[in-house]
MARBA-3410 file (N, C-alpha, C, O; in Angstrom, 1 decimal):
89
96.0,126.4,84.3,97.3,125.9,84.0,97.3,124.4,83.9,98.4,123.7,83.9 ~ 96.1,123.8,83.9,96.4,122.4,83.7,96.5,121.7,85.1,96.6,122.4,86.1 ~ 96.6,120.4,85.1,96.8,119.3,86.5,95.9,119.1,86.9,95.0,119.6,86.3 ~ 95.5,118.4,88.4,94.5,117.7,88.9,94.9,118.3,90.5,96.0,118.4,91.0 ~ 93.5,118.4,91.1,93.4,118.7,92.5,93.1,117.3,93.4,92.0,116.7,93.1
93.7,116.8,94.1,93.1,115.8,94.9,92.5,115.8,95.4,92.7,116.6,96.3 ~ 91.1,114.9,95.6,90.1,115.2,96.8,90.7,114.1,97.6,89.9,114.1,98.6 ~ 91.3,113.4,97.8,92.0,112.4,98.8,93.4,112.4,98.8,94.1,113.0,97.9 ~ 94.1,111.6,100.2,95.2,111.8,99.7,95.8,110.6,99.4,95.4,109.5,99.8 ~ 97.0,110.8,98.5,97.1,110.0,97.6,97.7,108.6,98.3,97.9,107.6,97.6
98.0,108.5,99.5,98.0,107.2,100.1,96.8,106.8,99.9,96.7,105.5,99.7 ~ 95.9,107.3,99.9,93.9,106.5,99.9,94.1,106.5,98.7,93.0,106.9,98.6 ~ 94.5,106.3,97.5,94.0,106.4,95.6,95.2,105.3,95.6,96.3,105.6,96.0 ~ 94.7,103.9,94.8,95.4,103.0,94.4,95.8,103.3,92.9,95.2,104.3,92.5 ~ 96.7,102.6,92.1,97.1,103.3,90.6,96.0,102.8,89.9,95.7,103.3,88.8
95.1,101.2,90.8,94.3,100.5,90.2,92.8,101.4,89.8,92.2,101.5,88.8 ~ 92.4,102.2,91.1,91.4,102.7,91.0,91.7,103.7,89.7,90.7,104.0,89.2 ~ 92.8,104.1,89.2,92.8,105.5,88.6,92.7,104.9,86.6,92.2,105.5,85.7 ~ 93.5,103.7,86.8,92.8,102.9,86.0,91.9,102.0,85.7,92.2,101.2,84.8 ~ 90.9,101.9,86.2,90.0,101.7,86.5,88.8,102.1,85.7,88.1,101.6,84.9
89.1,103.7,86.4,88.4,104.5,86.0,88.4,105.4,84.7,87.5,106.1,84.1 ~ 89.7,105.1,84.3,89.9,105.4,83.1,89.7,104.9,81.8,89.3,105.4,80.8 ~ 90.3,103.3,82.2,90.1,102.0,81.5,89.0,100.8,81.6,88.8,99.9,80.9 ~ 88.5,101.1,82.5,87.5,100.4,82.9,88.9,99.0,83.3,90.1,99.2,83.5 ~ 87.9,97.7,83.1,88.3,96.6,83.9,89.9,96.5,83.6,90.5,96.9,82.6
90.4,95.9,84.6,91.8,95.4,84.5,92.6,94.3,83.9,93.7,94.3,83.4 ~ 91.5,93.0,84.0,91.7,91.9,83.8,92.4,92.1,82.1,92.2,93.2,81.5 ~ 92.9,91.2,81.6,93.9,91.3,80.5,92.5,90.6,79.3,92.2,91.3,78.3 ~ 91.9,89.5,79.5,91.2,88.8,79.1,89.4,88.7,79.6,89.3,88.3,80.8 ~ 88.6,88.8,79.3,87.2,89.3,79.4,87.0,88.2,80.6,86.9,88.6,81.8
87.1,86.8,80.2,87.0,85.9,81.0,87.8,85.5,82.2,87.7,84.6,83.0 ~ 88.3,86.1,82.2,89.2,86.4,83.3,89.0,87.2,84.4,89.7,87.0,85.4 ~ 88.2,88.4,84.3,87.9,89.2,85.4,86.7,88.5,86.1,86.1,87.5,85.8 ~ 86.4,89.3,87.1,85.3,88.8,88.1,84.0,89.2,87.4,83.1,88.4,87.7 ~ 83.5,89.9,86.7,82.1,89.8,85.9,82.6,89.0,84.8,81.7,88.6,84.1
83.8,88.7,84.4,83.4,87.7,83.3,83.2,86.3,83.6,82.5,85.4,83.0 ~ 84.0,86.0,84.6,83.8,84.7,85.4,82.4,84.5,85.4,81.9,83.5,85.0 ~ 81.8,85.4,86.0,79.9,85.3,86.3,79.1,85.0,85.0,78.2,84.2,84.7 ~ 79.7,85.7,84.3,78.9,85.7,83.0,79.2,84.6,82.0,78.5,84.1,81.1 ~ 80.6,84.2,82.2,81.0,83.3,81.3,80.2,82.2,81.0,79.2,81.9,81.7
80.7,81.2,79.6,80.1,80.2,79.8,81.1,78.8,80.2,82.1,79.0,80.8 ~ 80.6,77.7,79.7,81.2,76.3,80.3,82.5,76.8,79.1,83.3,77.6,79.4 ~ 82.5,76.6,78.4,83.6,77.1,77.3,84.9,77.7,77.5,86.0,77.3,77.1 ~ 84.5,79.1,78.2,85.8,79.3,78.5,86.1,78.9,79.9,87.2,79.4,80.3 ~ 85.5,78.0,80.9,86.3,77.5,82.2,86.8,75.8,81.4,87.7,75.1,82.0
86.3,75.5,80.4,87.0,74.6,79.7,88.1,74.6,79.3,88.8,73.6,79.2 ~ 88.7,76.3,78.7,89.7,76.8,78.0,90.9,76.0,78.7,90.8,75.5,79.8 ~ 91.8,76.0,78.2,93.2,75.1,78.7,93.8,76.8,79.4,94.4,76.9,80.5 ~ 93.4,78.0,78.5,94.3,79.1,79.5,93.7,80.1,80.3,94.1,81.3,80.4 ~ 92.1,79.2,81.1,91.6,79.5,81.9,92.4,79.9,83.1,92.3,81.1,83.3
92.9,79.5,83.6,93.7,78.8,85.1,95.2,80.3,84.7,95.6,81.1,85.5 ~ 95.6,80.1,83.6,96.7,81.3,83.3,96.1,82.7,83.5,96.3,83.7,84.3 ~ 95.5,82.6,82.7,94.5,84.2,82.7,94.0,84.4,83.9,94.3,85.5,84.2 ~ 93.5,83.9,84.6,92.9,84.5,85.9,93.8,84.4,86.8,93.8,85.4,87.7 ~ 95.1,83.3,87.0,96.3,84.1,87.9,96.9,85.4,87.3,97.2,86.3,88.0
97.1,85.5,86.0,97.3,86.8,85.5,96.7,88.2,86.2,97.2,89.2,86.6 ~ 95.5,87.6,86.2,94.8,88.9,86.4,94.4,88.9,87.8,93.8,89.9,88.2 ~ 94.7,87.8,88.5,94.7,88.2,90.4,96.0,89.2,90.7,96.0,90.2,91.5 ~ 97.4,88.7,89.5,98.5,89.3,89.5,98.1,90.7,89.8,97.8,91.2,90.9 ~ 98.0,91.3,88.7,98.0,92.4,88.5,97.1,92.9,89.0,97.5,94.1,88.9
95.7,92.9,90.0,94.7,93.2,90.7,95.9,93.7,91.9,96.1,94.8,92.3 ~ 96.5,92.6,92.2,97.5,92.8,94.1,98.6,94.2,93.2,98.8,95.1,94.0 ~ 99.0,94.4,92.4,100.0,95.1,91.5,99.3,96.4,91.3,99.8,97.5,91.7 ~ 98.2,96.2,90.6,97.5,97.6,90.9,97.1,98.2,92.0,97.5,99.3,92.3 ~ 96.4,97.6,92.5,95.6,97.8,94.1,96.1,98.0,95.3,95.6,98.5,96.4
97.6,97.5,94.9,98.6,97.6,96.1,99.4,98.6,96.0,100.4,98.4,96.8 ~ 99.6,99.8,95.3,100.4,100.3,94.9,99.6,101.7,94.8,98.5,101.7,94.3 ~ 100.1,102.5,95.4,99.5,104.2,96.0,100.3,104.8,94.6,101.3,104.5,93.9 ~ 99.0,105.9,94.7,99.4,107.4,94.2,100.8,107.8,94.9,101.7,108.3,94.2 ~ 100.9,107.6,95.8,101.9,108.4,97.1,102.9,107.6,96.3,103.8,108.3,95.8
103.0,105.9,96.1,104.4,105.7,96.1,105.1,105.6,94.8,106.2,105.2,94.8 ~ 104.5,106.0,93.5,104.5,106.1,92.7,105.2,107.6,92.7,106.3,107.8,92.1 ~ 104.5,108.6,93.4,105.3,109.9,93.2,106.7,109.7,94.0,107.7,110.2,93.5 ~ 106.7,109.1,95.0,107.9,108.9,95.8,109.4,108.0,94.9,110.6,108.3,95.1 ~ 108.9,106.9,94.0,109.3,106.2,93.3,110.4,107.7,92.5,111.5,108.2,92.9
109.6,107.9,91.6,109.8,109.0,90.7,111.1,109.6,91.3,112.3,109.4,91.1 ~ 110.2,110.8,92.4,111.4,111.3,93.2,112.6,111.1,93.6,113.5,111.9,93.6 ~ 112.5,109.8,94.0,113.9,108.9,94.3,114.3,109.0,93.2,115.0,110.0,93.1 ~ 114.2,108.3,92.2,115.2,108.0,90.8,115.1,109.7,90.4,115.6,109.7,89.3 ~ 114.9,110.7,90.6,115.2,112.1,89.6,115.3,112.5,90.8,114.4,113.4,90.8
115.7,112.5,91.9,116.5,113.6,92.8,117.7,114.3,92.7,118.1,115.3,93.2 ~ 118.2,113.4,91.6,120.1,114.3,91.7,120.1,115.0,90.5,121.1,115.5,89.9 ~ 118.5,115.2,89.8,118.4,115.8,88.2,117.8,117.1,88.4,116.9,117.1,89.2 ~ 118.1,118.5,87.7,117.9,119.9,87.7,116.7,119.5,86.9,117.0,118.8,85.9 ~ 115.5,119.6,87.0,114.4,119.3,85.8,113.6,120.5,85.6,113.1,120.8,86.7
113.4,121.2,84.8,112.9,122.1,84.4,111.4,121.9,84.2,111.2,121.1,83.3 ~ 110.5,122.5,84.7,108.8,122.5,84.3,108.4,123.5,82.9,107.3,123.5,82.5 ~ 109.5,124.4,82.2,109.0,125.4,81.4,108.2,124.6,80.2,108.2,123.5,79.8 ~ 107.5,126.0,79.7,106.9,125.2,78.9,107.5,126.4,77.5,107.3,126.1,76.3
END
């Protein structure tokens, strides 16, 4: 019938890890994540939108990482509690 079994619970699974794993890195820009920082060259820490891109993408690290499976379904729930929703297919 389709769906996914958890082997954790979804308070332990960040939305980051789930994208992660699906998308690989997060970071918006190559040079911007933490293996590209390593690998980069003088060029792009020269870039003028060095300094933007990598608060960007600390952003969104605390955004993903901070943010559960759990409260995402809780989210949901809240906003569609007062709705009859039907699963048929």
């Amino acid at each position: 019938d389709g769906g996914y079994f958890l082997a954790r619970d979804p308070d332990a699974i960040s939305v980051g890890e789930i994208v992660c794993f699906v998308d690989g890195n997060l970071a918006p820009v190559d040079f911007a994540s933490p293996a590209g920082e390593e690998n980069s060259s003088d060029i792009n820490h020269a870039s003028p939108y060095f300094d933007f891109w990598s608060m960007v993408s600390t952003r969104m690290d605390e955004i993903y990482n901070g943010t559960s499976l759990r409260k995402i379904i809780e989210d949901w729930e809240r906003r569609n509690a007062d709705r009859n929703l039907s699963y048929d297919i």
